[in-house]
C-alpha positions in Angstrom: -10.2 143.0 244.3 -12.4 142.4 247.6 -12.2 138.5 246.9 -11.4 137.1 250.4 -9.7 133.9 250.7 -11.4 130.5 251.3 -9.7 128.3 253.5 -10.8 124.9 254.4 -10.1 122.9 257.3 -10.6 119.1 257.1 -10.5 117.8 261.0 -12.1 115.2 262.6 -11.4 116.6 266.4 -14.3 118.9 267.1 -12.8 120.5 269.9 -9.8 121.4 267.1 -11.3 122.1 264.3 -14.1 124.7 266.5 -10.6 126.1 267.8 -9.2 126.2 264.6 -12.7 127.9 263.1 -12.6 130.5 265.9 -9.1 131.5 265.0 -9.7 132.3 261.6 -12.7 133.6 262.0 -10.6 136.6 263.5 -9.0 137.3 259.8 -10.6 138.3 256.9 -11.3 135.0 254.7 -14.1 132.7 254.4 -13.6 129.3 256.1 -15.1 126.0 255.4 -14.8 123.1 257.9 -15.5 119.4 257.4 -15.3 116.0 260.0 -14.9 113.8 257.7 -13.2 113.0 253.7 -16.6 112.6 252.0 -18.0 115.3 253.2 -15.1 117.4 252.1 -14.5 115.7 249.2 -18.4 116.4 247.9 -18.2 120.2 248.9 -14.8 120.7 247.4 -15.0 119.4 244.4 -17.6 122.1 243.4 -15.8 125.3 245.4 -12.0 125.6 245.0 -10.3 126.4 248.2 -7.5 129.0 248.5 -5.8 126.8 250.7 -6.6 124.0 252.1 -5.7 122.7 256.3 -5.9 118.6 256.3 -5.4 116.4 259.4 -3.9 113.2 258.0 -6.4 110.6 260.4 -9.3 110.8 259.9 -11.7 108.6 262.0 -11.1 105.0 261.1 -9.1 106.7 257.9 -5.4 105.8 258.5 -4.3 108.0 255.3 -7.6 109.4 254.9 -5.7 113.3 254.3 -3.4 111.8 252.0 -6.2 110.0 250.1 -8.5 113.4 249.9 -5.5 115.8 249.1 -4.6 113.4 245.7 -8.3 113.2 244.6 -8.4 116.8 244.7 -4.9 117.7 243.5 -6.6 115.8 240.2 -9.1 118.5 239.9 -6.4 121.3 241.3 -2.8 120.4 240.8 -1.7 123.6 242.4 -4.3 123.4 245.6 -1.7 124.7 248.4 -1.9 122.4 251.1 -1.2 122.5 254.5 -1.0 119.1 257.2 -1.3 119.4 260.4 -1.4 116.2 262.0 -0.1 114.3 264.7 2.1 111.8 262.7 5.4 113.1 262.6 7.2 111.1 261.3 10.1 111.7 258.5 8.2 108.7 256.4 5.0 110.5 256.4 6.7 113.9 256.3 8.4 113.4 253.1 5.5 111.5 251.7 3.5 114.6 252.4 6.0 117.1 250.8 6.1 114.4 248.1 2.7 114.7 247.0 3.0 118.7 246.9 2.1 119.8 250.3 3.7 123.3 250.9 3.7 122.9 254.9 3.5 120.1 257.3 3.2 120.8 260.9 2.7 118.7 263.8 -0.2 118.5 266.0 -0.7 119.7 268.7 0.3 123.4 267.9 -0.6 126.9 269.2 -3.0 129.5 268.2 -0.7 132.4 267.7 1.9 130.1 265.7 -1.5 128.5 263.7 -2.6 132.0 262.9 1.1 133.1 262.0 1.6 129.9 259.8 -2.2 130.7 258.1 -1.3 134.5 257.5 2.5 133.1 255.4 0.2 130.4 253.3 -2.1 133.2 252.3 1.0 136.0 251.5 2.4 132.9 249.5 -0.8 132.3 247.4 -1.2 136.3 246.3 2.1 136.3 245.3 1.7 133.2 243.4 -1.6 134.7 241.8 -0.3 138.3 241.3 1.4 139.7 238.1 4.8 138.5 237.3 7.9 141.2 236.6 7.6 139.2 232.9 5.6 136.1 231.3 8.5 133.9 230.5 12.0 133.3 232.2 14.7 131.6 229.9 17.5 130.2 231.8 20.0 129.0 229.8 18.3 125.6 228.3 15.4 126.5 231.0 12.1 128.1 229.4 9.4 128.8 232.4 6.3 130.1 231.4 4.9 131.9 234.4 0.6 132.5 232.8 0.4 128.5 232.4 2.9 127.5 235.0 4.8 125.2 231.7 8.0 124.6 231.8 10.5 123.3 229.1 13.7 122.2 229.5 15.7 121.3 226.1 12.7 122.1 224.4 10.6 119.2 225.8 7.9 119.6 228.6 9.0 118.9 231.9 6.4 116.6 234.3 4.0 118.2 236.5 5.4 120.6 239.3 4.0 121.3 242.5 2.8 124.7 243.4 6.2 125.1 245.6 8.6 123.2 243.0 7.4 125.6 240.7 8.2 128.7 243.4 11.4 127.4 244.1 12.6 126.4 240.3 11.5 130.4 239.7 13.9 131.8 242.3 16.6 129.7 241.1 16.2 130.8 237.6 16.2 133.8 238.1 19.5 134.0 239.8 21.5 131.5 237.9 25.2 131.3 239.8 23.9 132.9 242.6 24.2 131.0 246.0 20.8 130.9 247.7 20.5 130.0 251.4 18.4 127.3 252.7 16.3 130.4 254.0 16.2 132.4 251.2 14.6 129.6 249.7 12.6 128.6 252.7 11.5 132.4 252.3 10.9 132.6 248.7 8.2 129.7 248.8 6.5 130.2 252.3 7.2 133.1 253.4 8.9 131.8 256.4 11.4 129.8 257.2 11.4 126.3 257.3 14.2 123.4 258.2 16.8 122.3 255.7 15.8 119.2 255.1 12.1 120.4 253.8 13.9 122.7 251.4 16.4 119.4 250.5 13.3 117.6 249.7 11.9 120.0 247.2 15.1 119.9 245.6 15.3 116.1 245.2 11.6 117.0 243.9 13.1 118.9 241.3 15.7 117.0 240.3 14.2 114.1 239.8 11.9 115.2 237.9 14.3 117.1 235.3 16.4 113.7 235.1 13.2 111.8 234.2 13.7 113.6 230.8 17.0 113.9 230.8 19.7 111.7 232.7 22.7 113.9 232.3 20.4 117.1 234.2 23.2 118.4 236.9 22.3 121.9 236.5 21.1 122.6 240.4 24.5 122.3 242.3 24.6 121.9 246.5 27.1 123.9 248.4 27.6 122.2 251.5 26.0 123.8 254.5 24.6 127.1 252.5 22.2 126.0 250.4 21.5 126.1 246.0 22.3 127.3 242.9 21.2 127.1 239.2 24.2 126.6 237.4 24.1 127.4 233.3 
């Protein structure tokens, strides 16, 4: 009940990371910080972080974040992720949302809004570890299985979902025909809001992945400048 939240903080920017250190250092969790992939890589694979704060550089390491964060999703496929990094790009953006990251902000970026950001991540991971109102949803041809985090659709297993797919997937079951807003959404799996287009790209996320197993999937419907719904 006392357990306080390990965060870890992979930057290769002493100056940041000691900032970084020194703001969380302010909150009630225990906070590991690492220069460099290896080293991270090594201590993390033996001590599960609560969430984990990756610079996407690192030293000579063009994709060095992106490299670490997959090794380690192989261990923990629902390790909550957050970039912060200076490349901003949409390329790297999406790749990063891609691979299951469930933030990415851009470098430089202020204490108070760091600490804000920090404090969300953490709400979002005890709500994803606390009880559920029930153990299953069944939406229509939809079966989620909240304990193991399984989901079937037309009786077959869907593919591995990301910690926020899963979130998001959840919401939308569990208000089939319902219209919900971009920030509803944005609310519901970061407890903040985030820009459309972030929320757009967990949806393709989705999507895809149902129409892997099944081509005809057009059960999450768009509505044009609002936001989603699950459709029956």
């Amino acid at each position: 009940m006392n357990h306080q939240p390990c965060i870890a903080i992979v930057e290769d920017d002493k100056d940041q990371r000691q900032n970084y250190v020194r703001a969380l250092e302010c909150m009630p969790v225990q906070v590991l910080a690492f220069a460099d992939k290896h080293s991270a890589l090594q201590a993390l694979t033996q001590q599960r972080p609560d969430l984990l704060i990756l610079d996407i550089i690192l030293g000579q390491e063009y994709d060095g974040g992106f490299n670490l964060y997959s090794q380690l999703n192989r261990q923990y496929p629902d390790l909550p992720v957050l970039f912060l990094t200076e490349r901003v790009g949409e390329i790297d953006q999406v790749s990063g949302l891609r691979m299951g990251a469930w933030d990415y902000q851009p470098k430089p970026i202020t204490i108070d809004y760091f600490i804000a950001k920090i404090e969300s991540l953490l709400r979002l991971t005890r709500n994803s570890n606390s009880s559920q109102e029930s153990n299953q949803i069944t939406c229509g041809q939809l079966l989620i299985d909240l304990d193991r985090r399984h989901l079937i659709w037309q009786q077959q297993p869907l593919s591995e979902f990301t910690m926020t797919e899963f979130t998001m997937l959840e919401y939308l079951a569990r208000r089939p025909g319902q219209v919900l807003t971009y920030q509803q959404l944005g609310q519901a799996t970061f407890g903040g809001c985030v820009e459309n287009n972030t929320i757009s790209t967990h949806i393709s996320n989705i999507k895809r992945k149902f129409k892997a197993l099944d081509g005809d999937f057009n059960n999450i419907i768009s509505e044009y400048g609002q936001g989603y719904r699950w459709r029956n």
